[in-house]
Each structure stands twice: as structure tokens, then as C-alpha cells.
Backbone as a ProteinNet text record, in pm:
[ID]
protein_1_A
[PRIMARY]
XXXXXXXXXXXXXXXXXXXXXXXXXXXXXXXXXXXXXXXXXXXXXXXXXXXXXXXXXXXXXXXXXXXXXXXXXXXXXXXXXXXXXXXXXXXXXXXXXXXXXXXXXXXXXXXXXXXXXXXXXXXXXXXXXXXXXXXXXXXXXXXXXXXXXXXXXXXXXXXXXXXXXXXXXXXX
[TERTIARY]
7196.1	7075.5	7098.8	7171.2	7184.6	7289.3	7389.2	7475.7	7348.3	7304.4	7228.4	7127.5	7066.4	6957.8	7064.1	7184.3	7260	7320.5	7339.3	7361.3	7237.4	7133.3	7013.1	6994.2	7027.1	7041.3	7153.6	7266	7382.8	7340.7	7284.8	7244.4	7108.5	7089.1	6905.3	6959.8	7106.2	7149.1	7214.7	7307.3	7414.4	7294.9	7186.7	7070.6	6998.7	6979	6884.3	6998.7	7109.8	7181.4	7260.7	7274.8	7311.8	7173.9	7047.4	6941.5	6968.8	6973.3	6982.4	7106.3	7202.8	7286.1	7268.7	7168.5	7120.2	7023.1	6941	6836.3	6889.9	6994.5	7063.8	7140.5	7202.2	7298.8	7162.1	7064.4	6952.6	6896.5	6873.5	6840.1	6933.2	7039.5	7104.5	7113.8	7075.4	7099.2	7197.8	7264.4	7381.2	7324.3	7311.1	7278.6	7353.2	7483.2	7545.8	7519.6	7598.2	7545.3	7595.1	7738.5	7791.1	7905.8	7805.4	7909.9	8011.2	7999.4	8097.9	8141.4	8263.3	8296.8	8413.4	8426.3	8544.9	8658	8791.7	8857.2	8923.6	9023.9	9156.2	9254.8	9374.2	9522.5	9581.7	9660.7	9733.6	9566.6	9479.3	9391.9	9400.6	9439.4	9510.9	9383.9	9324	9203.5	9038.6	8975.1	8800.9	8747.8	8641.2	8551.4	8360.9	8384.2	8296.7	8167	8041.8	7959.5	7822.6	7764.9	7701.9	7607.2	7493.2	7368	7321.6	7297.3	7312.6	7177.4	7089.1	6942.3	6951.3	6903.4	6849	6676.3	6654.2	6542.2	6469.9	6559	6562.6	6479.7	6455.5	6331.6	6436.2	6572	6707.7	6789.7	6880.5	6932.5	7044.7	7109.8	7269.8	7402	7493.2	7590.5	7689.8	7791.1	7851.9	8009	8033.6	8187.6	8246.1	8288.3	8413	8368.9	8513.5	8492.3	8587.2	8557.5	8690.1	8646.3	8747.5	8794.9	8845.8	8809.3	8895.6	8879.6	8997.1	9002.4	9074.9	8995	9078.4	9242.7	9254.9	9452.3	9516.4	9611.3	9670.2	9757.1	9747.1	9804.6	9689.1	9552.3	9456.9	9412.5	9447.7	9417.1	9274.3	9236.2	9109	9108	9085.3	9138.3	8991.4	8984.3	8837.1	8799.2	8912.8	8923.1	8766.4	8718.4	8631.8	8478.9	8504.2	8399.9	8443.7	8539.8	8556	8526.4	8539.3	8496.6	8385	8321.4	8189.4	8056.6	8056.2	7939.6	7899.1	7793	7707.6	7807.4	7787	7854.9	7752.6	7641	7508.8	7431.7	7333.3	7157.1	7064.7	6975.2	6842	6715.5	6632.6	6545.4	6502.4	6464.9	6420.3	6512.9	6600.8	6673.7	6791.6	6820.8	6908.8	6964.7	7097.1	7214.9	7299.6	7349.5	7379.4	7306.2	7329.6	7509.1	7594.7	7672.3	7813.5	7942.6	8087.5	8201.9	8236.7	8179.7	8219.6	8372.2	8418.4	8522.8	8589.9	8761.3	8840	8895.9	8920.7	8989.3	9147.5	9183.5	9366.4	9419.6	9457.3	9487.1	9621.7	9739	9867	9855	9919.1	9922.4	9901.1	10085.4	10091.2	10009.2	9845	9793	9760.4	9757.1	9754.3	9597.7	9556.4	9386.1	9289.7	9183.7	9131.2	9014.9	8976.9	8845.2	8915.5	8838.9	8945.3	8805.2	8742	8662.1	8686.9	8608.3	8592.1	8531.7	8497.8	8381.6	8410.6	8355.7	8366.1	8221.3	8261.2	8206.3	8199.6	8069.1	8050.9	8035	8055.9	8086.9	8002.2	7957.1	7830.9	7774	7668.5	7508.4	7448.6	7381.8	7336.7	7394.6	7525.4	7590.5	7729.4	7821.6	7916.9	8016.2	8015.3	8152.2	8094.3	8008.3	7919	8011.9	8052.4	8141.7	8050.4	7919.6	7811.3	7807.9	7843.8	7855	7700.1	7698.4	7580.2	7557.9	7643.1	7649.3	7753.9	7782.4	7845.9	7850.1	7936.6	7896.8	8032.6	7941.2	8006.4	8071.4	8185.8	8209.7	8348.5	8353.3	8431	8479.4	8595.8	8714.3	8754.1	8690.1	8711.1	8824.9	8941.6	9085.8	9102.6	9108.4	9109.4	9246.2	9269.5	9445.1	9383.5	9466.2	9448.9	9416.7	9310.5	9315.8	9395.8	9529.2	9580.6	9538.2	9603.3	9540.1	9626.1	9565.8	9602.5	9542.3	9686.9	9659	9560.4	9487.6	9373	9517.9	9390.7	9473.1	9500	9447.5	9486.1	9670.9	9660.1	9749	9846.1	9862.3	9952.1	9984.7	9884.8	9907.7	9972.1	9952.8	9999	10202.5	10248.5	10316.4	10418.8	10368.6	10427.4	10458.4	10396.3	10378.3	10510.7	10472.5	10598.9	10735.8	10746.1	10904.6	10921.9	10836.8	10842.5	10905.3	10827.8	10883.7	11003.4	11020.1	11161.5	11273.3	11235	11288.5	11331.8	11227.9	11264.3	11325.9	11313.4	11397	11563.8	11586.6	11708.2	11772.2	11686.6	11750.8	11797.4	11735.8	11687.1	11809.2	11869.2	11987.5	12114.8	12124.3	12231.2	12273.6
7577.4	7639.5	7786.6	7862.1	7988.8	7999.4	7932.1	7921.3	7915.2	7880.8	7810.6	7949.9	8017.1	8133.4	8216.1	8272.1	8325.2	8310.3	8187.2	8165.8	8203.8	8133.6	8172.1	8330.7	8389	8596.4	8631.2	8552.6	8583.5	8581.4	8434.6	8399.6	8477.6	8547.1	8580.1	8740.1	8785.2	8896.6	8921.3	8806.3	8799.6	8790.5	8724.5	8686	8820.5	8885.2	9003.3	9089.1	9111.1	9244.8	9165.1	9034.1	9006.8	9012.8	9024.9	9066.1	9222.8	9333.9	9419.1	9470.6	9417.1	9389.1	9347.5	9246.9	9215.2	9307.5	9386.9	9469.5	9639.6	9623.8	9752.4	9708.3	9587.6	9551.9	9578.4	9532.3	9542.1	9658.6	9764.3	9893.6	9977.3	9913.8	10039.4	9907	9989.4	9950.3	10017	9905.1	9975.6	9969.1	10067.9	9977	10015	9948.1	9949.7	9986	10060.3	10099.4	10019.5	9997.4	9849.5	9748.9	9668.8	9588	9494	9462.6	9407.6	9461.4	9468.3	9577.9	9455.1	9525.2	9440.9	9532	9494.9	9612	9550.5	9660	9546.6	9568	9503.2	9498	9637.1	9682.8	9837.5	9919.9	9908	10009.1	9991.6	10105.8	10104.5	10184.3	10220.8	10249.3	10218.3	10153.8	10119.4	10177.3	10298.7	10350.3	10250.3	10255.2	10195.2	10303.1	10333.6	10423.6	10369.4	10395.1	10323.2	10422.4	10393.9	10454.1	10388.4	10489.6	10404.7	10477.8	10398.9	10414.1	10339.6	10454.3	10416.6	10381.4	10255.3	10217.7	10188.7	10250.8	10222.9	10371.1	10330.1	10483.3	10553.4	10534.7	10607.4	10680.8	10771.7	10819.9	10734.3	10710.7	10631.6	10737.9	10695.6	10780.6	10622.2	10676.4	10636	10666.5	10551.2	10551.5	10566	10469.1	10379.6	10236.4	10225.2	10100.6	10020.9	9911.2	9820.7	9745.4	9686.6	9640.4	9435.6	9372.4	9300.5	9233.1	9162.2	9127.7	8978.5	8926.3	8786.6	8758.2	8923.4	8924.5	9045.3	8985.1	9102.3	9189.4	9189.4	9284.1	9370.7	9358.8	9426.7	9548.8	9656.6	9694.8	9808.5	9846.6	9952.2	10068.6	10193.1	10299.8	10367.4	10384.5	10425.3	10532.7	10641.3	10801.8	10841.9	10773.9	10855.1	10805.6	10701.5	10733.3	10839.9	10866.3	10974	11126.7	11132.7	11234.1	11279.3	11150.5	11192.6	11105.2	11002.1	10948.2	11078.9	11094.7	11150.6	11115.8	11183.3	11200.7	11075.5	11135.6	11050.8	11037.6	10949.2	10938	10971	11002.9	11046.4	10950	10894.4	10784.4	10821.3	10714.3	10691.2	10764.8	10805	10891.6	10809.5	10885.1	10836.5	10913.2	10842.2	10926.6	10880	10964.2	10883.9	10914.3	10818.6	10756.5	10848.9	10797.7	10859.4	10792.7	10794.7	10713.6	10662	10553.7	10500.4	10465.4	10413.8	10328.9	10357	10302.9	10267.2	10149	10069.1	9950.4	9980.9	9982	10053.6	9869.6	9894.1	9765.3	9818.7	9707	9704.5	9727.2	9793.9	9779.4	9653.5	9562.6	9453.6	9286.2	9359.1	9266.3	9119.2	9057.5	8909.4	8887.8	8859.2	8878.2	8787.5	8815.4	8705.7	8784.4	8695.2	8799	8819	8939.3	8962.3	9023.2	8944.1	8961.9	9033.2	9121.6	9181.3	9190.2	9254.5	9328.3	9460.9	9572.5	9716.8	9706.3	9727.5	9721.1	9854.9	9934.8	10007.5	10024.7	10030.5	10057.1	10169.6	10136.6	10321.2	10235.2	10342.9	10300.1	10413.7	10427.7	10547.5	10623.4	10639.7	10726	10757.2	10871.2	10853.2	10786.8	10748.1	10594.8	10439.2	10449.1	10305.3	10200	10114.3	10002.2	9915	9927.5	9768.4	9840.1	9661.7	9617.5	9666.5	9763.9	9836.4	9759.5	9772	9714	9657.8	9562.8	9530.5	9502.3	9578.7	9546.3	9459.9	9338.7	9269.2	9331.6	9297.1	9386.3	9294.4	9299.7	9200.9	9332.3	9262	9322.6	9223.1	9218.2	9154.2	9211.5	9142.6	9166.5	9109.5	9194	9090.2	9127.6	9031.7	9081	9185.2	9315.8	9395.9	9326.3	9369.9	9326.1	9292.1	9217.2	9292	9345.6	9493.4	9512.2	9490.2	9415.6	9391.6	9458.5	9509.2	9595.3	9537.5	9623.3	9606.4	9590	9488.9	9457.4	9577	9698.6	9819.3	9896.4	9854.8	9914.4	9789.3	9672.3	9585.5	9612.3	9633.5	9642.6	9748.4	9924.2	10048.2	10017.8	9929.4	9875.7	9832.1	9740.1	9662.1	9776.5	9863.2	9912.2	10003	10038.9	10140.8	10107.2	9954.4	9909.8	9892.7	9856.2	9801	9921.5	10048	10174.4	10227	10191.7	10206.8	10166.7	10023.8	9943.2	9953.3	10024.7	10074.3	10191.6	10261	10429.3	10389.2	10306.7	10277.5	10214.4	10105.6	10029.1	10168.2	10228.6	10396.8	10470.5	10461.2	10519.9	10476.9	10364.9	10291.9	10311.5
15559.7	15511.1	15475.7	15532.3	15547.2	15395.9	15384.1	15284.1	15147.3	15125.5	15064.3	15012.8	15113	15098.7	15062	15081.5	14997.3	14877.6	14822.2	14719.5	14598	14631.2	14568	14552.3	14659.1	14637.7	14534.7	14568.2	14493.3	14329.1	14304.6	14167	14127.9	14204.1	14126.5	14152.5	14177.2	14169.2	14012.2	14004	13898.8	13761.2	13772.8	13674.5	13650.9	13733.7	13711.4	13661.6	13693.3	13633.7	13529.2	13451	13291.9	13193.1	13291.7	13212.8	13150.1	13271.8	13230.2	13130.7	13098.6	12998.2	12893.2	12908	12766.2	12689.7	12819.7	12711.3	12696.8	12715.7	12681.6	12570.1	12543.8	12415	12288.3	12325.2	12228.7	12189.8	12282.8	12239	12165.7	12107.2	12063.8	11930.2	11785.9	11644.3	11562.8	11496.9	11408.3	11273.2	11177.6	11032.9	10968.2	10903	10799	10645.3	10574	10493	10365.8	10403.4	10343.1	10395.4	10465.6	10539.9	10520.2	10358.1	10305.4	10171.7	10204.4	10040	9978.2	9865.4	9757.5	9742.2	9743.9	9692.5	9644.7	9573	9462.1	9534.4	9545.8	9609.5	9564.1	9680.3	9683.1	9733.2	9785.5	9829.6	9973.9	10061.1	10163.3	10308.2	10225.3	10338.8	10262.7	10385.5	10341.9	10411.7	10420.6	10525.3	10529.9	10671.3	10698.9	10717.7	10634.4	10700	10763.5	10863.3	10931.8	10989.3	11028.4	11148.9	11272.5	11341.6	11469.6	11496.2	11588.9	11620.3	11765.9	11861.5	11987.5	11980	12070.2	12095.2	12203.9	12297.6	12426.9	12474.9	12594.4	12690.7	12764.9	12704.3	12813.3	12702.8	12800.7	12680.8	12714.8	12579	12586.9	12538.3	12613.4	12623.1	12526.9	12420.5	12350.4	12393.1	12488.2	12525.3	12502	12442.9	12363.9	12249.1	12218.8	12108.8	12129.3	12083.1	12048.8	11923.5	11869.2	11776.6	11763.8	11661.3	11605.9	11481.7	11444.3	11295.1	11287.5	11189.9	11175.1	11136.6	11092.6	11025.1	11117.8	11178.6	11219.5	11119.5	11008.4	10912.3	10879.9	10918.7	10919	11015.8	11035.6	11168.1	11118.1	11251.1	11230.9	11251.2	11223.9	11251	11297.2	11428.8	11523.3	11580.1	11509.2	11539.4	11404.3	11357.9	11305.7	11375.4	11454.9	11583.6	11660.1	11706.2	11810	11756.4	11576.6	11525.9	11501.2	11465.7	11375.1	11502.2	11572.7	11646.1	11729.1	11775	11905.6	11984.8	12128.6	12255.9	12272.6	12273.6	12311.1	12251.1	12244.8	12176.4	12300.7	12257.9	12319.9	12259.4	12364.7	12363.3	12191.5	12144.6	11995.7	11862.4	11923.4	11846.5	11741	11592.5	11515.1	11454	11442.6	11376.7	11251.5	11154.9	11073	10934.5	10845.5	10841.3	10806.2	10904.6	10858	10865.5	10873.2	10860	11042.3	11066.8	11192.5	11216.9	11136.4	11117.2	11003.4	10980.3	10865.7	10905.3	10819.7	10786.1	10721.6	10769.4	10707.7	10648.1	10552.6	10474.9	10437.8	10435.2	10384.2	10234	10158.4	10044.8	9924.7	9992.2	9956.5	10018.5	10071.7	10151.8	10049.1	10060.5	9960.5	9937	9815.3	9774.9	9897.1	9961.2	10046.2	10103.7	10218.7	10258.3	10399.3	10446.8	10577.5	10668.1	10776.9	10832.6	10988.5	11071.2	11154.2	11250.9	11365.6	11424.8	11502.6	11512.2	11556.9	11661.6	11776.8	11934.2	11952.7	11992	12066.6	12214.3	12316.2	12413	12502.1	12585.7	12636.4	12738.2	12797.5	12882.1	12937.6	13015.8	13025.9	13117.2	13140.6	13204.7	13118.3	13132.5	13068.2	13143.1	13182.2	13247.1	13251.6	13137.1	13162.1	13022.8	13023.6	12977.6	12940	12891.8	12832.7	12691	12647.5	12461	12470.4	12346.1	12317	12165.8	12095.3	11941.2	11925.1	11821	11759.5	11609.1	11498.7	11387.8	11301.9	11258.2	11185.3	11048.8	11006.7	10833.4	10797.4	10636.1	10579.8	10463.7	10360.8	10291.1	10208.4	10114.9	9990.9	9886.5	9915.3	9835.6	9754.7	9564.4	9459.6	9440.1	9332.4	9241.4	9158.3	9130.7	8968	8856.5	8770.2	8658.5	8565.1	8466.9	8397.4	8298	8235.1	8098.5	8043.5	7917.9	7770.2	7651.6	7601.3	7462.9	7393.8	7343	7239.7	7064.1	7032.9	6872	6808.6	6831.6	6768.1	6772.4	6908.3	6972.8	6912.2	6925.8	6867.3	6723.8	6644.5	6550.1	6505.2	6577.4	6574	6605.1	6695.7	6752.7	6613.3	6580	6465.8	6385.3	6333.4	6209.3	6226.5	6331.3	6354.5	6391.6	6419.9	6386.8	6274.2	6199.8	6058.8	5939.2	6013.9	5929.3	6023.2	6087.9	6132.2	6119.1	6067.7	6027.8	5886.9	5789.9	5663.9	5670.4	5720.7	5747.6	5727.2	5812.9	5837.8	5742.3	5666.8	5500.4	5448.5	5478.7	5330.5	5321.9	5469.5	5458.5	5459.6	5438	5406.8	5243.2
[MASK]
++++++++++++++++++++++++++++++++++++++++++++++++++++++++++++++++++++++++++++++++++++++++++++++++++++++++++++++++++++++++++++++++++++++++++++++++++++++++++++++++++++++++++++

């Protein structure tokens, strides 16, 4: 019996404090300003700019982040949270937009979509470790266009072997 009245404390402990986890992941909003971009092959950095809005009656302190990506030839570069985010927000308060994130892309990355997520990290203390946000973001990799000469240029082309071509009869 006794086993039993503790377990029920244990679980209506573990239940009440993943509540309070959940309504702290909720008070803090990310809004992207473009969460999915296109780029062409050889573009080697994408900035992510984003706003972040507290909604919560606390102030939140902004930790840390983490990171991941569906390609590991993809990595994230998260020094422009450490540059540019708040230390902290203050109840109802917003910041932003500005460059949260980079996406560092290989040059020779192969055309495709290359999907993500960038985790904020905080709570209302500064040593507090609860997922506050998370923002989803994608990287749309095309091939270069090729260009092809306009008929002008072909034709400018021709003309001028052609008289080069006569120059040279001329002096024989």
C-alpha cells in the first residue's frame, strides 16, 4: 500500500513539472521572416532572420541553442544568436528581427532541399536548459542557370571569323 501512495506522488510529481515545461516551451514565439529560402549551387552561406516574442508573465533568460539538419554536409553557424539575441526577454516583450542563425552550405552541395531545426534553449533563470522554441527552416538548392548566347552574339561571332577569314585570303 505504501509502495503504491508513493508511486502515485512520484507520478503526479513527474506530471506536474512536464506540465510546467510545456507552458514555458509555449510562451516563448519565434517568427521567421523566411523560413524557407531557394538558393543556386556555389552559395555558401543563408542567414536566417527571425523575431522572437515572449508571452509569458516571466522574464526568460535565452541560454543556449542547439541545432540539427537532415545532411551532415549541412552545418549551422549559431554565433549570430550569441551576437545579436537578448541575454533575456521581459514579460510581453519582442525582439527582432534580426539574423538568428546561418546555414553554411558546401559550395559543391548537390541541388535538393535540405531541411532543419534551430532550438532555443533558456527559462527563467540563467542556468535554466527548457526547449523554449524551436524553429523549423529549409534550403532549396537549384543547379545554375546556363546562359546561352543571344542570336546576336552568334551571329557577331560568325561574322568575325568570316572577315578573318577574308583578311587572310587578302594577303596571300
Amino acid at each position: 500500500m505504501k509502495s503504491t501512495c508513493w508511486a502515485k506522488a512520484g507520478m503526479g510529481i513527474v506530471l506536474t513539472l512536464a506540465s510546467v515545461a510545456v507552458s514555458r516551451a509555449d510562451s516563448l514565439s519565434v517568427t521567421s521572416v523566411n523560413p524557407s529560402q531557394n538558393v543556386v549551387q556555389g552559395t555558401t552561406v543563408v542567414t536566417f532572420d527571425e523575431s522572437i516574442s515572449n508571452s509569458s508573465a516571466d522574464t526568460l533568460f535565452l541560454n543556449s541553442d542547439a541545432t540539427f539538419t537532415d545532411s551532415l554536409l549541412v552545418g549551422v553557424d549559431d554565433s549570430p544568436f550569441f551576437t545579436n539575441a537578448p541575454f533575456f526577454l521581459d514579460p510581453l516583450a519582442s525582439s527582432g528581427p534580426f539574423a538568428l542563425f546561418n546555414v553554411d552550405l558546401p559550395a559543391n552541395l548537390a541541388p535538393g532541399l535540405y531541411t532543419g531545426t534551430f532550438s532555443i534553449f533558456g527559462g527563467t533563470d540563467s542556468g535554466a536548459s527548457d526547449d523554449l522554441a524551436d524553429v523549423n527552416f529549409s534550403v532549396t538548392v537549384s543547379s545554375p542557370v546556363a546562359s546561352t548566347p543571344e542570336p546576336e552574339s552568334i551571329f557577331l561571332l560568325i561574322s568575325g571569323l568570316v572577315g578573318l577569314a577574308a583578311f587572310r585570303r587578302s594577303l596571300r
